[in-house]
C-alpha positions in Angstrom: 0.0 0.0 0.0 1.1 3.6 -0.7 2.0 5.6 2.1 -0.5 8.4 3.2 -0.6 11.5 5.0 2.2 12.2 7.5 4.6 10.0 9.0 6.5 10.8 12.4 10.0 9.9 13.2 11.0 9.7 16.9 14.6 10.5 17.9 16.5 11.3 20.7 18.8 13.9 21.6 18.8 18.2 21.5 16.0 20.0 20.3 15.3 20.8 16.7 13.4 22.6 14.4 11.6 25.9 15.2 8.4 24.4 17.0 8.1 23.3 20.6 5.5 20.8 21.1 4.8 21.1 25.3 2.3 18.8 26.4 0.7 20.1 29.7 -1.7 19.5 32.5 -3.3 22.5 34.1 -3.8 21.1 37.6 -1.4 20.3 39.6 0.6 23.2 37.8 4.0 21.5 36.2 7.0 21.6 38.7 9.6 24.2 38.8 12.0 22.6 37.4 10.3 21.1 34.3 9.3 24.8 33.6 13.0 26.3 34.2 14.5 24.0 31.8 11.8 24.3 28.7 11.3 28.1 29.8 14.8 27.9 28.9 14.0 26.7 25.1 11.2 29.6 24.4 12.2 32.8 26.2 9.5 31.9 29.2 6.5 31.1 26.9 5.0 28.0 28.6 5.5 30.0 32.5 3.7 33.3 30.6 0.9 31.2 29.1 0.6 29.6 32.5 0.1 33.1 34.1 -2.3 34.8 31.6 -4.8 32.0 32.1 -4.7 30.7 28.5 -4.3 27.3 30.0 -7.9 26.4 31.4 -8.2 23.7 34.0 -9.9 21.4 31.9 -8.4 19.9 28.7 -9.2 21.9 25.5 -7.8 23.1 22.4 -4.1 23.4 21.8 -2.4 27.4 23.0 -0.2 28.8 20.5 2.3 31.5 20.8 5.2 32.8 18.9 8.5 33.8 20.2 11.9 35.4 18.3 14.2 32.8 19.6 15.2 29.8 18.3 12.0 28.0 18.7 9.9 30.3 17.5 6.5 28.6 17.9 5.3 27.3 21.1 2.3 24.9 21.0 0.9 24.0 24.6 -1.5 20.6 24.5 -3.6 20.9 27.6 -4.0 17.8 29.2 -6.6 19.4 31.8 -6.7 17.7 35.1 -4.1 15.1 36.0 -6.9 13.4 38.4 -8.8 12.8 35.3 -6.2 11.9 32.9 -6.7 8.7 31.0 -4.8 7.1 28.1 -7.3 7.9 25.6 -7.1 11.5 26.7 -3.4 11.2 25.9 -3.9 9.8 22.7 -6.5 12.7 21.7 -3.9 15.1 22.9 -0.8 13.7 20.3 -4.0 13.4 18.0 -4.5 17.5 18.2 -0.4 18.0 18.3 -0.2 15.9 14.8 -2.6 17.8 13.2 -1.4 21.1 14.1 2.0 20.4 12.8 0.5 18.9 9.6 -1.7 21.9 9.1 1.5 24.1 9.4 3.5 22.4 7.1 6.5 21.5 10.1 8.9 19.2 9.0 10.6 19.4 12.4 9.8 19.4 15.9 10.7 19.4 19.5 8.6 17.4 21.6 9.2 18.1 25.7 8.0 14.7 27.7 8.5 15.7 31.6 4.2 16.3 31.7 3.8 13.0 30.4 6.2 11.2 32.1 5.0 12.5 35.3 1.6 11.1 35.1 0.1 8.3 36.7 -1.4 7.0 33.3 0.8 3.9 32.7 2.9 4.3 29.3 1.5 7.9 28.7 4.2 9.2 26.7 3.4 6.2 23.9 -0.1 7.0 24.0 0.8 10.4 22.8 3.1 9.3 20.4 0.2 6.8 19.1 -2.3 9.4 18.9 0.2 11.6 16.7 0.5 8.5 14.3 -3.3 7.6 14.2 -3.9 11.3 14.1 -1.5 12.3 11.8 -2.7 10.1 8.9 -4.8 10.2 6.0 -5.8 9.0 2.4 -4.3 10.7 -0.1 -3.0 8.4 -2.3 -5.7 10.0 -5.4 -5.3 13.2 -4.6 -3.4 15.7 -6.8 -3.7 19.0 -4.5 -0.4 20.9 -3.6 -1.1 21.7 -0.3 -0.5 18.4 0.9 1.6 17.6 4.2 5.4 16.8 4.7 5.9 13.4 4.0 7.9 13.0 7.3 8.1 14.5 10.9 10.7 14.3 12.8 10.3 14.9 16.5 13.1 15.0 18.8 11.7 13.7 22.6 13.4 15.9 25.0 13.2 16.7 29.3 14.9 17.9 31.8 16.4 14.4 32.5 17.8 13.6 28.7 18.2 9.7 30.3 14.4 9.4 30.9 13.7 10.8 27.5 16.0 8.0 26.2 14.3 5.4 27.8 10.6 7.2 26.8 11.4 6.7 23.4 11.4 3.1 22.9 7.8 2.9 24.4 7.0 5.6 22.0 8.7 3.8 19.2 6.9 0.3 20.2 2.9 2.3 20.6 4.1 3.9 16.9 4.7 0.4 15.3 1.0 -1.0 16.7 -0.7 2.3 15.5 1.3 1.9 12.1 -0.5 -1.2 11.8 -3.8 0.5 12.3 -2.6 3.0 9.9 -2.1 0.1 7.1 -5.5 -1.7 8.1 -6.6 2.2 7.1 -4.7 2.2 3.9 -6.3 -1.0 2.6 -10.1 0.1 4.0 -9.7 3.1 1.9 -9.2 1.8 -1.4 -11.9 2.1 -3.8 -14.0 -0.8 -5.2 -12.3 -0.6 -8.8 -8.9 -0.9 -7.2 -9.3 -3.5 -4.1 -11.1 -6.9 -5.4 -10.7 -10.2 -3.7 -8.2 -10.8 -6.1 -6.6 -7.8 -5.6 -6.7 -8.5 -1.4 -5.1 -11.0 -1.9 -2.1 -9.9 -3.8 -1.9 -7.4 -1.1 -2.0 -9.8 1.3 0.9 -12.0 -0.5 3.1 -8.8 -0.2 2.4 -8.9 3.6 3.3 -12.5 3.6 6.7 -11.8 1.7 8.0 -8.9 3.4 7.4 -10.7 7.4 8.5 -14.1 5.9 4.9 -15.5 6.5 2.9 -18.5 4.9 0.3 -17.6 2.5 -2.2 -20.0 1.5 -5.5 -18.9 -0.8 -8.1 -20.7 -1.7 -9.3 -19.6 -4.9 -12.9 -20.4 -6.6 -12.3 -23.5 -8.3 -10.8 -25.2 -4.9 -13.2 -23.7 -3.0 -15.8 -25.1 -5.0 -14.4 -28.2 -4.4 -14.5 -28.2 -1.0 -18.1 -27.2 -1.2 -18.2 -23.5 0.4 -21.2 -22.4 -1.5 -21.6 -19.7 1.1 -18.7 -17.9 0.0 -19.5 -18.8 -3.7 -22.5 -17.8 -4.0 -21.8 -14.2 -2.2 -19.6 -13.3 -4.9 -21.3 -14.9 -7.7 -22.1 -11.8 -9.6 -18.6 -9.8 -9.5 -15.8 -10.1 -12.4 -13.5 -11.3 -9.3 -14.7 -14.9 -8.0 -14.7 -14.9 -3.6 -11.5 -16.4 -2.4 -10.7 -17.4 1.0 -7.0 -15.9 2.2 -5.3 -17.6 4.8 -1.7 -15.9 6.7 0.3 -17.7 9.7 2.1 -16.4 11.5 4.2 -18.9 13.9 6.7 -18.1 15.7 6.6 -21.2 18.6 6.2 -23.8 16.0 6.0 -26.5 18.7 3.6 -24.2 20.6 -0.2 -26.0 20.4 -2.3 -23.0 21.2 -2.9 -20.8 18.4 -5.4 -17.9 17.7 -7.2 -17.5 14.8 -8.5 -14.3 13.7 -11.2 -14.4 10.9 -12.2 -11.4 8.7 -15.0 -10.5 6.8 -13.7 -8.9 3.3 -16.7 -7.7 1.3 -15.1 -5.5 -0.6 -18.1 -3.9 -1.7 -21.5 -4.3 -1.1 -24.5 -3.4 -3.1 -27.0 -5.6 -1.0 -27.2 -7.2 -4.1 -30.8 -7.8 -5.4 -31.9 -7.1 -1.2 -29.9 -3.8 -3.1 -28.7 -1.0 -0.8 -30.4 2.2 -1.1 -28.1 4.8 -3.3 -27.9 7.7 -0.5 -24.4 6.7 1.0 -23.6 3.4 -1.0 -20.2 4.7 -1.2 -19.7 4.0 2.2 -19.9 0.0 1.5 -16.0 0.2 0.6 -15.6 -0.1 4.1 -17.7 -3.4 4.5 -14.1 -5.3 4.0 -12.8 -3.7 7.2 -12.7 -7.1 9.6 -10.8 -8.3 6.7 -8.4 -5.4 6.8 -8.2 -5.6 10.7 -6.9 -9.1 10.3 -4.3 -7.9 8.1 -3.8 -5.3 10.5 -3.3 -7.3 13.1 -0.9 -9.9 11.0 1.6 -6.8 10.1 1.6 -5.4 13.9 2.3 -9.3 15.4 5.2 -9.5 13.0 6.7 -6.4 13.1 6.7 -6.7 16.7 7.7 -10.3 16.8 5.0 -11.1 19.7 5.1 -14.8 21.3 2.1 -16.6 20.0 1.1 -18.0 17.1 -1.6 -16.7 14.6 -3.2 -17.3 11.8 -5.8 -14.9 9.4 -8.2 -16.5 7.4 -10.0 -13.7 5.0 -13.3 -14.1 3.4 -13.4 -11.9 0.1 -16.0 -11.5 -1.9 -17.7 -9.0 -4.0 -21.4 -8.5 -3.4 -22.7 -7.5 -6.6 -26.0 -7.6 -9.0 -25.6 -9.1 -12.4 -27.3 -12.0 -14.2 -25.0 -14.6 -12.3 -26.2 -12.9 -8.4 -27.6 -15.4 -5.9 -30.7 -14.5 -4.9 -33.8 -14.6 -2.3 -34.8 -18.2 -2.3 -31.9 -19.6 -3.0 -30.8 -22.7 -0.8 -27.3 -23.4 -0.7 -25.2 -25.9 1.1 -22.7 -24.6 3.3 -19.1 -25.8 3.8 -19.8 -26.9 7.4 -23.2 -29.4 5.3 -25.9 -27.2 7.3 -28.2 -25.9 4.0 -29.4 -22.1 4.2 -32.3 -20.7 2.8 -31.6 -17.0 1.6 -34.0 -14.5 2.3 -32.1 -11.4 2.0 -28.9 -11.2 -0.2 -27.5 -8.1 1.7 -26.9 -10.7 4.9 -23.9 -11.5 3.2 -21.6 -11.7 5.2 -22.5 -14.3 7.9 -22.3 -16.4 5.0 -19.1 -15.6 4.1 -17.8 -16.3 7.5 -19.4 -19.2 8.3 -17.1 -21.2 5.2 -14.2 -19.1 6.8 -14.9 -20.3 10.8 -15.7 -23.9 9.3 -12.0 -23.5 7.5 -10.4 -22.5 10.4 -11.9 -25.3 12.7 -11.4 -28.0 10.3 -7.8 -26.9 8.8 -6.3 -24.9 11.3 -7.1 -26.6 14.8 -7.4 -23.5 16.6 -7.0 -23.1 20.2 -9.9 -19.7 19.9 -11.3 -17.8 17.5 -12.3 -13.9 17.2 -14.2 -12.9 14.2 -13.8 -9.3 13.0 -16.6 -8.0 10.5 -19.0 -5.0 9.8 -21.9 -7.5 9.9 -24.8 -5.6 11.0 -26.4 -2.3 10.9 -28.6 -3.5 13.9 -25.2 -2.9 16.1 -25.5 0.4 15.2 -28.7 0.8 16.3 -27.9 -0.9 19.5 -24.6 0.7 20.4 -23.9 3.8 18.3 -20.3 4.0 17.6 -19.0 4.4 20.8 -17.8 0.8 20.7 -18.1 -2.7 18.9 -20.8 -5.5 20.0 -19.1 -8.6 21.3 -20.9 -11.9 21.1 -19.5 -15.1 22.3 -19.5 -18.9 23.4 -16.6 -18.6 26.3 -16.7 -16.1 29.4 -12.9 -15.6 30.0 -12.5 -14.7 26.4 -15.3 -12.2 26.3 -13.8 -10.8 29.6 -10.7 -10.6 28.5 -11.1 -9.2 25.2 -13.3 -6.5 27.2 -10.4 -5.9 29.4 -8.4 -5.2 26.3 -10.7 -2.7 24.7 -11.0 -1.0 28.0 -7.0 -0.5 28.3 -7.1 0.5 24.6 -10.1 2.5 24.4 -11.5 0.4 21.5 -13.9 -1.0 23.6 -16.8 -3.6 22.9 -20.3 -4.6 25.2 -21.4 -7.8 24.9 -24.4 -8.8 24.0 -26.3 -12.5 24.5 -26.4 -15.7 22.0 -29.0 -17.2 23.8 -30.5 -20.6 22.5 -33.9 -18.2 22.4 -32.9 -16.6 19.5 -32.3 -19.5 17.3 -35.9 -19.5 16.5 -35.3 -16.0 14.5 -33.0 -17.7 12.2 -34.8 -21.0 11.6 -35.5 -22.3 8.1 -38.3 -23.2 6.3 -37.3 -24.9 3.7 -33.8 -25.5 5.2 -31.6 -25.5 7.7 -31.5 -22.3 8.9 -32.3 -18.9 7.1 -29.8 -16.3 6.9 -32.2 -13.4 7.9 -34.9 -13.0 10.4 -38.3 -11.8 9.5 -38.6 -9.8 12.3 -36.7 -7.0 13.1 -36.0 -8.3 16.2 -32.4 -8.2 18.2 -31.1 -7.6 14.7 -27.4 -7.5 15.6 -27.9 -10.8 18.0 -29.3 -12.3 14.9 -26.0 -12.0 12.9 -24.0 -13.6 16.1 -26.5 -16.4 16.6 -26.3 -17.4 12.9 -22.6 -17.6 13.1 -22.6 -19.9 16.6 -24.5 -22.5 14.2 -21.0 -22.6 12.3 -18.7 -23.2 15.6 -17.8 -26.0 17.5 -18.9 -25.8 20.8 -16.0 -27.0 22.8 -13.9 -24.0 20.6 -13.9 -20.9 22.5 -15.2 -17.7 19.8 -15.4 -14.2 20.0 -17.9 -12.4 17.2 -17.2 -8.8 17.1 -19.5 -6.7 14.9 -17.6 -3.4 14.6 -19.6 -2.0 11.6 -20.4 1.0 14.0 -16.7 1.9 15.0 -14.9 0.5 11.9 -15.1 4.0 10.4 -16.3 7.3 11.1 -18.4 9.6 9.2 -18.3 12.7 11.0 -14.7 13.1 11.7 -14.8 13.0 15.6 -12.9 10.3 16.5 -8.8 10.4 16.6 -8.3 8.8 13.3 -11.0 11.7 12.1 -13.3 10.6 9.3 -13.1 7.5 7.1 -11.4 3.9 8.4 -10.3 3.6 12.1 -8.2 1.3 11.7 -10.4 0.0 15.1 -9.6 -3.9 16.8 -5.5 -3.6 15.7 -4.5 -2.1 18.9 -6.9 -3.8 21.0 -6.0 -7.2 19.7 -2.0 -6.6 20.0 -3.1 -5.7 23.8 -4.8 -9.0 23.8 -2.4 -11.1 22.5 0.3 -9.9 24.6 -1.8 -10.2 27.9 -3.1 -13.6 26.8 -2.3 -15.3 24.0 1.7 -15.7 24.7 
């Protein structure tokens, strides 16, 4: 993928540029000695903008001030309160610095760490520098304006202890790797429909395999056909690219048993087909491969960070498209796993795509757990908002502990039930099962419930719908509007908690 928007270097050592970056909280007021030495870079800006009041006690918008001397600008982030600091705060707080140095076309920059490091909020100096990189990108890769941003940042991470601002930077260096990863889930979410195919995915994919040394396996129509994954099949039916099923492994501890698979949905678009969308907003259906990109996400950040467990990503691309060839209400179709569906909507594709994929993974891969990432529902939406992802799953401790990781992460999920009540939504006539209620009842539980008929009971899953938080359409998050890049950094939290 191309490279977008701005990218930040972190270095150690004396002060460059002309811009000071001084992250700040307003109560308690910073120490004496913090403000002697960085007074000591700006001609006493930070003390003056203490004593005007431009520095509120709560957290708010980002003080600027100009000075003759060799840093000339002096940006103040206000932190607000350090009682009710949190990491996401952090993060929202390098998100604002980024921005502001994008905006004004810096190439360089001092950032001054004593604020941060003095906090109680556990690796706050990498949450800032991971909101600078989540905050501090963006799709451009089709754009041909001129007023685009520096292609590089560099910040030198600087306090009155230069030691500590050594030993800072490598947990600012390791939170910039896991949000880079976020950052490339983002690039691939972005792509248009005429560029990203399943075809296309999984070339992309195959260049993620190469350059981390991983095994790529992809199981293209005809063999998928032969295993009999009609689900997948017939989803994709009516686009020029056939469905595919990409699998990546990552195995570091090859005589390690336990092993986590992470499957993704990857439609990568989605008309509805003839259940079609309506037009208002169909554009946004680009982003209905995101669980797919997640996994990928995921993949790169595992690798790059060379985490103890083993993984493996098994992808489920299709194209969900109309043409004479389209599946349609009525149909019936065998799955992979021998249960027979009835369809009776075409736009509840993906469950169908991931119940081949889950079936795959159980009778393939042997996996120790599974977590499903996919924007499967609009009923999550309607349940949750987008203030976090629904979780649904078979196994307690899992659900617990992935809750524990979107909590620490702020990319958090609520779970809802998969009671054996709701099995009578999703019960077929003429089949099996049907892949759509009737009703419009617990809509998002519906797509979980569905799924659960695909898994093993004695395999412990994890469903998360993140259609809700996978991208944002007003621009008020910290990745701002379009993909979030959302379940990379809480799943490289989980995995290194748990999964080791």
């Amino acid at each position: 993928m191309a490279a977008n928007g701005s990218q930040f270097e972190f270095v150690s050592g004396k002060p460059i540029g002309s811009v000071l970056i001084v992250p700040l909280l307003s109560v308690p007021k910073p120490a004496l000695n913090m403000l002697g030495q960085v007074d000591q870079l700006c001609e006493g800006a930070v003390s003056e903008l203490l004593e005007s009041g431009a520095i509120h006690a709560d957290a708010g918008p980002i003080v600027h001030t100009t000075r003759a001397g060799a840093m000339h600008r002096v940006i103040v982030v206000n932190m607000g309160k350090a009682a009710e600091l949190t990491g996401h705060k952090v993060r929202v707080a390098g998100a604002q610095a980024a921005r502001w140095l994008m905006n004004n076309q810096v190439e360089k920059a001092t950032l001054w760490i004593d604020d941060l490091a003095a906090t109680d909020v556990e690796e706050a100096c990498g949450a800032f520098a991971s909101g600078m990189t989540l905050g501090g990108w963006s799709y451009r890769q089709f754009t041909t304006r001129n007023s685009t941003p520096p292609a590089l940042i560099k910040v030198a991470v600087c306090g009155h202890e230069p030691s500590a601002a050594k030993q800072e930077l490598a947990t600012m260096r390791d939170a910039q790797m896991v949000a880079d990863a976020a950052n490339y889930c983002r690039s691939i979410a972005h792509q248009p429909p005429n560029v990203i195919t399943p075809k296309t995915l999984a070339a992309e994919a195959k260049k993620l395999a190469a350059e981390h040394k991983l095994k790529l396996t992809v199981i293209d129509a005809a063999k998928a056909k032969q295993l009999g994954m009609e689900g997948l099949l017939s989803v994709g039916k009516g686009a020029a690219d056939p469905a595919c099923l990409i699998i990546v492994e990552y195995r570091p501890l090859p005589k390690t048993r336990t092993l986590t698979a992470l499957v993704g949905k990857a439609i990568t678009f989605d008309t509805g087909g003839y259940s079609i969308k309506p037009a208002a907003n169909m554009e946004a259906m680009k982003f209905d491969k995101c669980g797919g990109c997640t996994v990928l996400g995921i993949l790169k950040a595992a690798a790059t960070l060379r985490l103890s467990c083993n993984l493996v990503g098994v992808i489920a691309a299709a194209e969900n498209a109309v043409s004479a060839e389209a599946y349609k209400p009525a149909d019936i179709l065998r799955m992979y796993s021998g249960k027979t569906v009835e369809i009776t909507n075409t736009d509840a594709e993906g469950r169908l795509v991931l119940a081949d994929a889950l079936w795959y993974a159980q009778q393939h891969l042997e996996p120790t757990r599974i977590i499903d990432f996919a924007t499967l529902t609009g009923g999550v939406i309607v349940a949750l908002g987008d203030a976090c992802a629904g979780l649904m799953s078979n196994h307690d401790r899992l659900a617990e502990e992935l809750g524990e990781s979107g909590r620490a992460t702020h990319e958090r999920v609520w779970r809802l039930p998969l009671w054996d009540d709701y099995v009578d939504l999703i019960k077929g006539t003429d089949a099996d099962l049907k892949n759509s209620s009737t009703k419009r009842h617990a809509h998002a539980i519906v797509g979980g419930i569905f799924l659960k008929q695909f898994v093993k009971s004695n395999v412990p899953w994890a469903h998360l719908d993140i259609a809700g938080v996978a991208h944002d359409d007003d621009g008020n998050s910290i990745t701002g509007k379009g993909a979030t890049g959302f379940g990379v950094r809480l799943m490289v939290d989980y995995l290194r908690r748990y999964a080791s």
